[in-house]
C-alpha positions, 0 to 999 in steps of 0.5 A: 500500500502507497504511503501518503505524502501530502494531504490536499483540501478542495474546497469547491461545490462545482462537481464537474471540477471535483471529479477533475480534481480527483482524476488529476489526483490518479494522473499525479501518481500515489500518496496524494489524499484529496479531501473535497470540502464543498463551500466556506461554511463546510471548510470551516465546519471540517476545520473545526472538527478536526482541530477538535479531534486532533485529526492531520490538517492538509497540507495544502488547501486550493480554494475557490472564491465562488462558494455557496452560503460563505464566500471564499474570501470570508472563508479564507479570512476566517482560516488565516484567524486560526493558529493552526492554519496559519502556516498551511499554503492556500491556493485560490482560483477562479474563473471568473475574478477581478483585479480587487478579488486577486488583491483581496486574497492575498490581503486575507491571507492567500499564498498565490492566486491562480486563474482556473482552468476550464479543462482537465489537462490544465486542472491537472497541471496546475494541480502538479505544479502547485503540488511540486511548489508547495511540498517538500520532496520526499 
């Protein structure tokens, strides 16, 4: 059994572009787990049971900024007040952002921001490449 070497937050409610995620995930190779949070509120509702359980937290979150009920710039902002994600990388993307959107992300605490892609070859290379960023090699 492949041993897991990184542990991915999605957090986005499109089902088309979690199924890419988790199909990129395969086309990456082993020891990725991907977890799929589908909105801010349930972003901060996972993060506040796992704090609670003492469960591992990821170690890099992609966030979309077009979520339902809490939007990702809230959700984010709310993420960077706790101590325990403070050193986590989030990566936030969206298809459709202004200018003031990118500036806002990195104000609320955002590593990088990415423009979305809209098929699956690009999902996957921008989930390789933000991977072999942000992870140590092991």
């Amino acid at each position: 059994m492949n041993e897991i070497r990184c542990n991915v937050l999605l957090v986005n409610d499109d089902l088309f572009e979690v199924d890419m995620a988790r199909r990129a995930v395969i086309e990456s190779g082993s020891g990725i787990c991907l977890s799929v949070a589908k909105g801010g509120d349930a972003v901060l509702n996972w993060f506040d049971a796992g704090v609670a359980k003492k469960e591992q937290l990821p170690d890099l979150i992609l966030m979309d900024l077009q979520l339902p009920k809490l939007d990702g710039l809230a959700a984010l902002r709310t993420l960077r007040g706790h101590d325990a994600t403070r050193d986590i990388p989030i990566v936030v993307f969206s298809a459709q952002y202004t200018q003031d959107e990118v500036v806002m992300s990195y104000r609320a605490g955002a590593n990088s921001f990415v423009a979305k892609p809209a098929d699956f070859t690009g999902f996957t290379e921008l989930f390789r490449n933000h991977l072999a960023y942000w992870m140590p090699q092991q």
